[in-house]
C-alpha positions in Angstrom: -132.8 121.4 -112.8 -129.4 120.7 -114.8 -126.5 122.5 -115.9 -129.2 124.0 -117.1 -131.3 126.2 -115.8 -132.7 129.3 -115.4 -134.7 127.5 -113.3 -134.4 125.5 -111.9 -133.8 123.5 -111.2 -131.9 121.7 -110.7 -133.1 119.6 -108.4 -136.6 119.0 -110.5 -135.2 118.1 -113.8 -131.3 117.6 -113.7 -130.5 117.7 -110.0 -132.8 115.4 -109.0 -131.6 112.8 -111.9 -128.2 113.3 -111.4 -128.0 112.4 -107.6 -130.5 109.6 -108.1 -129.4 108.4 -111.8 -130.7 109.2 -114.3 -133.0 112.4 -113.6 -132.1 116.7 -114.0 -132.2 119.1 -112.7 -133.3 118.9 -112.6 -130.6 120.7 -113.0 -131.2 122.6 -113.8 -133.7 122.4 -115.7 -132.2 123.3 -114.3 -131.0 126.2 -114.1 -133.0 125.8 -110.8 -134.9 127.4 -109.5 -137.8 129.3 -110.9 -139.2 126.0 -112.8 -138.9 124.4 -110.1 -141.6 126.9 -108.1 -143.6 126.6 -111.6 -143.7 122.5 -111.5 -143.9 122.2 -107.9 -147.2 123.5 -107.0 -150.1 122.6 -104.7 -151.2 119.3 -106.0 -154.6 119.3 -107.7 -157.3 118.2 -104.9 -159.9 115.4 -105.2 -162.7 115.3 -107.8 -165.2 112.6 -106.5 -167.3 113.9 -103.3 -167.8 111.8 -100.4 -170.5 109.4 -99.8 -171.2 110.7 -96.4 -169.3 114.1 -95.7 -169.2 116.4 -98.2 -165.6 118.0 -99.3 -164.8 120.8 -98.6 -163.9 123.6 -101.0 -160.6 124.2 -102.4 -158.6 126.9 -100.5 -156.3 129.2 -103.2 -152.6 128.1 -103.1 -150.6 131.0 -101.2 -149.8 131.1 -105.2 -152.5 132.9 -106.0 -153.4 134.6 -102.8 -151.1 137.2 -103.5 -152.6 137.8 -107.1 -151.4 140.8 -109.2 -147.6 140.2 -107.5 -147.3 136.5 -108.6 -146.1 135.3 -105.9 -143.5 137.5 -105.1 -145.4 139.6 -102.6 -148.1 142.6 -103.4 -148.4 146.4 -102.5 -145.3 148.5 -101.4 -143.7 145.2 -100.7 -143.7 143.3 -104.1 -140.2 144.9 -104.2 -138.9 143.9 -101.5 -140.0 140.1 -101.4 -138.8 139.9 -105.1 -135.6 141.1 -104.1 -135.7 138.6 -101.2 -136.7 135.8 -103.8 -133.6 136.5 -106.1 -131.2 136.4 -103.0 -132.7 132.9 -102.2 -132.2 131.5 -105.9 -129.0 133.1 -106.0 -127.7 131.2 -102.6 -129.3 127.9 -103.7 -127.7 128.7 -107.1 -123.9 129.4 -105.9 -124.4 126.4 -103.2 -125.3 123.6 -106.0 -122.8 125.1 -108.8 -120.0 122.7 -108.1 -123.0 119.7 -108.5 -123.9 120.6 -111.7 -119.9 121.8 -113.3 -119.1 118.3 -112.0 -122.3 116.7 -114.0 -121.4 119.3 -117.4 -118.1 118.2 -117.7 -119.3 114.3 -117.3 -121.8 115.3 -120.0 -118.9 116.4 -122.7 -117.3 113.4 -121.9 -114.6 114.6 -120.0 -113.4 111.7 -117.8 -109.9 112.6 -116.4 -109.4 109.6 -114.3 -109.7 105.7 -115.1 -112.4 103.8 -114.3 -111.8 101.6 -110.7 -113.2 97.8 -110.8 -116.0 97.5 -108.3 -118.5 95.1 -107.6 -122.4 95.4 -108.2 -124.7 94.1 -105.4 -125.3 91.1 -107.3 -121.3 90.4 -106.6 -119.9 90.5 -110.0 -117.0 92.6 -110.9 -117.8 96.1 -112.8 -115.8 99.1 -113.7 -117.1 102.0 -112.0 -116.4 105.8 -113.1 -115.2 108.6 -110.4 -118.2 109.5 -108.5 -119.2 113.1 -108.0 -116.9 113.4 -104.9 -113.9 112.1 -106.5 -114.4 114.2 -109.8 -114.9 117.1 -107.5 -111.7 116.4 -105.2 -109.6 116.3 -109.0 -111.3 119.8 -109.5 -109.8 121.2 -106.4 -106.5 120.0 -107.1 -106.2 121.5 -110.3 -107.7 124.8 -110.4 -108.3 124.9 -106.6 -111.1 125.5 -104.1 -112.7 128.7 -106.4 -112.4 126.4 -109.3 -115.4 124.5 -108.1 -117.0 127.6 -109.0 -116.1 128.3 -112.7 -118.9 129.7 -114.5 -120.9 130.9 -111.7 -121.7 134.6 -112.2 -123.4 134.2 -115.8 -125.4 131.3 -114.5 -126.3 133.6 -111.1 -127.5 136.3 -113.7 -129.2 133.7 -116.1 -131.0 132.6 -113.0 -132.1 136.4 -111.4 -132.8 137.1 -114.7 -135.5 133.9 -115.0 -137.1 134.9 -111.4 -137.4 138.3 -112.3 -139.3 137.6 -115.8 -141.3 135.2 -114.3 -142.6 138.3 -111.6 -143.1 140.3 -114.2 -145.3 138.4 -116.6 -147.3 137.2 -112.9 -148.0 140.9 -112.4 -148.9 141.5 -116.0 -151.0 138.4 -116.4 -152.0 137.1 -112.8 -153.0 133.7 -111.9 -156.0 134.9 -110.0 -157.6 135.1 -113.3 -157.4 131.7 -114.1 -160.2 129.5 -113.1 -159.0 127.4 -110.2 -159.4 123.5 -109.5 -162.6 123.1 -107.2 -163.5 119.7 -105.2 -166.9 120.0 -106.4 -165.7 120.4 -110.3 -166.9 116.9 -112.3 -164.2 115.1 -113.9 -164.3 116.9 -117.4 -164.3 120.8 -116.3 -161.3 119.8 -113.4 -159.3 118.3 -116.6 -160.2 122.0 -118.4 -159.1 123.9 -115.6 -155.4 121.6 -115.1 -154.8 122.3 -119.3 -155.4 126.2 -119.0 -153.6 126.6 -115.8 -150.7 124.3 -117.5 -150.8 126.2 -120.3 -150.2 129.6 -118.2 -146.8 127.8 -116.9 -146.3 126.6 -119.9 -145.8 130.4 -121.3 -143.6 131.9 -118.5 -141.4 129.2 -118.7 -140.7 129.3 -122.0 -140.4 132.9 -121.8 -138.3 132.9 -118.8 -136.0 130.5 -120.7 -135.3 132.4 -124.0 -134.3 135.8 -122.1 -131.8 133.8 -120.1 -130.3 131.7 -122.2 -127.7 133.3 -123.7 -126.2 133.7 -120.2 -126.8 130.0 -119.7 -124.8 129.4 -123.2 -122.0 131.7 -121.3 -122.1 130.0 -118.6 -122.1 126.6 -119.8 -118.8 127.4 -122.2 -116.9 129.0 -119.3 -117.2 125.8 -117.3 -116.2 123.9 -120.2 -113.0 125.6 -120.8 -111.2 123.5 -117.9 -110.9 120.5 -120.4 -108.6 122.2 -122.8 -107.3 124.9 -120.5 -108.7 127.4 -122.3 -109.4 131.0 -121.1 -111.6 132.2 -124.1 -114.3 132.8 -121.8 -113.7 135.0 -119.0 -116.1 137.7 -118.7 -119.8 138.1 -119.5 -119.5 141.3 -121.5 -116.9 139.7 -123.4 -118.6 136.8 -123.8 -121.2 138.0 -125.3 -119.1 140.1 -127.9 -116.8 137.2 -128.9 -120.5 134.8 -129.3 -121.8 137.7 -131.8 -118.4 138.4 -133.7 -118.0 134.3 -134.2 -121.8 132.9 -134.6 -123.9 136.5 -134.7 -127.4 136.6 -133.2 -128.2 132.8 -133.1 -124.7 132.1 -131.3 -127.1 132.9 -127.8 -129.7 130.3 -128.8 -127.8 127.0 -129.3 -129.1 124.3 -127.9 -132.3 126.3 -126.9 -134.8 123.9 -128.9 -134.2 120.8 -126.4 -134.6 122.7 -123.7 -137.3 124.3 -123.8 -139.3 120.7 -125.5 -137.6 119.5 -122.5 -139.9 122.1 -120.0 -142.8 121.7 -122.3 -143.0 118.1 -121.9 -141.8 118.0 -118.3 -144.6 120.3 -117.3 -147.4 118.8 -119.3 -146.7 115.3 -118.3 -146.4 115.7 -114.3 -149.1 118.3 -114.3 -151.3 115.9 -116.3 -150.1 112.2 -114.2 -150.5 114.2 -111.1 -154.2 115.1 -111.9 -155.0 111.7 -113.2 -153.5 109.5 -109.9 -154.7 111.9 -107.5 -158.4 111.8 -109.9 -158.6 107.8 -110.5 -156.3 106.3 -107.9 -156.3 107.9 -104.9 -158.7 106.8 -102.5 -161.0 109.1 -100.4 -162.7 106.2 -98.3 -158.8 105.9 -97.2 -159.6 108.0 -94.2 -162.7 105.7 -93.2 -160.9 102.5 -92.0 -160.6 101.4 -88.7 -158.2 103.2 -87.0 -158.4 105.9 -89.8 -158.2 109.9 -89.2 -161.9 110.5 -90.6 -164.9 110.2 -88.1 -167.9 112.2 -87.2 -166.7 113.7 -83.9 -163.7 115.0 -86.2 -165.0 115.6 -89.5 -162.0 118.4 -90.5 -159.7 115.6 -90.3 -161.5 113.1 -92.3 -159.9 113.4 -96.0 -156.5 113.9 -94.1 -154.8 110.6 -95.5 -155.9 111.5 -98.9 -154.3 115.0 -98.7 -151.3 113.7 -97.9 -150.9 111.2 -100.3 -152.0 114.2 -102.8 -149.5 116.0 -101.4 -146.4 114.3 -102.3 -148.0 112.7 -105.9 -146.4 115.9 -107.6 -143.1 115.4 -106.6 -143.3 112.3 -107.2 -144.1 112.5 -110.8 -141.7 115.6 -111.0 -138.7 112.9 -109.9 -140.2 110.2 -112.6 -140.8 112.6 -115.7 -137.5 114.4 -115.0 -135.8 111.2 -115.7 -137.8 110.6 -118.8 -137.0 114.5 -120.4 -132.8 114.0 -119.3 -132.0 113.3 -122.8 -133.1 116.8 -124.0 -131.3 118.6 -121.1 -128.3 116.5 -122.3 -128.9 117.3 -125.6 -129.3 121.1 -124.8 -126.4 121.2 -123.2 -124.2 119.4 -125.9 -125.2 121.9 -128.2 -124.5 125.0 -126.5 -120.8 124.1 -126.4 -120.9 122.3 -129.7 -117.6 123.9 -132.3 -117.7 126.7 -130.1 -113.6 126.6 -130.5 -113.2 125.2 -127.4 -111.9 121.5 -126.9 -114.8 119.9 -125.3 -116.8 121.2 -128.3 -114.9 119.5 -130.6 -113.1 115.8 -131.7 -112.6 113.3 -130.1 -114.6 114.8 -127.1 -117.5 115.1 -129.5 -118.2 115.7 -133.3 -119.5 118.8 -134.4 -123.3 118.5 -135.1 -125.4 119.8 -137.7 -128.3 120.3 -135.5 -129.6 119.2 -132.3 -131.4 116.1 -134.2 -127.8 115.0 -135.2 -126.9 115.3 -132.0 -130.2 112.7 -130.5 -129.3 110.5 -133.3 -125.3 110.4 -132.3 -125.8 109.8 -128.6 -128.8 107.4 -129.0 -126.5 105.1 -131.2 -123.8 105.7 -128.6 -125.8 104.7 -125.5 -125.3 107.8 -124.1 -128.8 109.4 -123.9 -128.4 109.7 -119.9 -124.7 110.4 -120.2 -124.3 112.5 -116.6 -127.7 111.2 -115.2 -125.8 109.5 -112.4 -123.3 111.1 -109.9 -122.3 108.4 -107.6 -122.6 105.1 -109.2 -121.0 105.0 -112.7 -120.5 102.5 -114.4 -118.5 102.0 -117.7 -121.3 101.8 -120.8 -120.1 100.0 -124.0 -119.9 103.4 -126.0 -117.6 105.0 -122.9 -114.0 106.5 -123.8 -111.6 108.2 -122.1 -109.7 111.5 -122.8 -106.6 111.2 -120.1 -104.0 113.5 -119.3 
């Protein structure tokens, strides 16, 4: 969830930072959509059995009900629900592009407009940068209403493209086969199964990712073109011959390193601090208090306090570890429109990196890690400047 995505996501890795400051995707990462249904799974259940009632088993995820389709339906109708499941991402896609061209262009450094003096809640006087609304509204006046939507067709493709894969290797290797996480597991074989299953998201993701990244490198240029007014970029097709005539075969993977450490540590570290809270932290004798759901006369509803609280503790840590991996979404980003021969690529907007470590290095000295994280309250950092027309 950022700019980003195939996935996702925004809303998991970019989207979510960038609304709350300092989070995507979350875009995202982004792109959207199909991370996001990778990272935002059932939450793993309880390990420690009851003193009085015992648990009952874990019931399979709707996940992995559907077996050899992954998800996307099974039978005649895998299909048709796949189809179903790329309309959906494409809708959610074209309805949160304007979000995340806003959040790329703050990324680049493109700030049109002055900064406003404000004051912070503790009452002192601050200078505070366009919000998202603002930035938008300067959009519109510009290039117009379809402007808000510059970019959008290679990042819908990227996108189907990432949904699609991600069927495909479900089908070929299905979840059913690996071993799921039981209530009655001991501490040692539930931390097993969380590492393989991890592991198996771990892979699609990163697959999903490299087959749709040169569309997200497309698509991330052509939104970039409004700060120079350039019209290198119009087209997919030739897109993609100008990238190979200008940079060859490695042109389509810029900036494809920090995103995809970016998914690998995102999904490792909310998988892993989901398992461990919901392990070590939460409670079962929650439901046993006065008052409490759990009793005799109603044993089924006896852990329900616990469920719930295990039921928002992975978007919970999704929200938390998105804002921790921004910097590589940033990064990512950067890169893919780095001396690309467009303006934003280039000085004073930015200088032309030798790698994406350069580019870490550069923004971390700057103060800029979470350039972008923020799309409502901005203020001025020290390393801030200001390209206006």
């Amino acid at each position: 969830m950022g700019a980003s995505d195939p996935e996702v996501a925004p809303w998991a890795r970019g989207g979510a930072a960038g609304m709350a400051g300092a989070g995507a995707g979350a875009g995202a990462r982004g792109g959207a959509a199909a991370g996001v249904e990778a990272r935002a799974r059932d939450p793993p259940p309880a390990h420690r059995a009851h003193p009085r009632h015992p648990r009952p088993a874990a019931q399979p995820s709707a996940r992995r009900m559907d077996g050899g389709s992954g998800g996307l339906g099974s039978g005649d109708n895998a299909p048709t629900t796949e189809a179903l499941f790329v309309a959906l991402g494409a809708g959610v896609t074209a309805l949160s592009h304007p979000l995340l061209y806003v959040k790329l262009l703050i990324q680049v450094g493109h700030e049109p407009m002055p900064p406003t003096l404000g004051t912070n809640v503790l009452g002192r006087k601050v200078l505070y940068l366009p919000s998202f609304f603002t930035y938008a509204k300067y959009i519109v006046q510009v290039d117009g209403k379809i402007g808000l939507f510059r970019g959008l067709s290679p990042r819908l493709m990227s996108n189907a493209l990432s949904t699609v894969t991600r069927g495909s290797m479900k089908k070929v290797f299905p979840p059913d086969e690996i071993e799921q996480v039981s209530n009655k597991d001991d501490m040692k074989t539930s931390l097993r199964k969380v590492v393989k299953e991890t592991s198996y998201e771990m892979v699609m993701q990163c697959v999903s990712r490299m087959l749709a990244h040169p569309l997200h490198v497309i698509s991330m240029r052509c939104m970039v073109q409004f700060v120079g007014r350039e019209a290198k970029y119009s087209g997919v097709l030739s897109s993609i011959g100008k990238i190979f005539k200008e940079e060859g075969l490695l042109g389509f993977f810029v900036g494809l390193i920090p995103h995809l450490l970016g998914d690998v540590v995102f999904l490792w570290g909310c998988n892993l601090l989901a398992h461990f809270i919901n392990a070590y932290l939460v409670d079962d004798s929650v439901s046993d208090t006065p008052g409490g759901l759990g009793n005799d006369q109603n044993p089924g509803s006896q852990f329900s306090q616990a469920l719930a609280i295990r039921s928002y503790t992975k978007f919970v840590m999704g929200i938390a570890v998105s804002m921790l991996t921004y910097p590589f979404l940033l990064v990512g980003d950067l890169m893919a429109v780095n001396n690309c021969g467009l303006q934003a690529g280039l000085p004073p907007y930015s200088p032309v990196f030798k790698s994406w470590i350069h580019c870490w290095k550069y923004l971390s000295v700057q103060g800029q890690l979470f350039r972008g994280s923020s799309l409502l309250f901005r203020r001025v950092s020290s390393g801030s400047c200001f390209a206006l027309e």
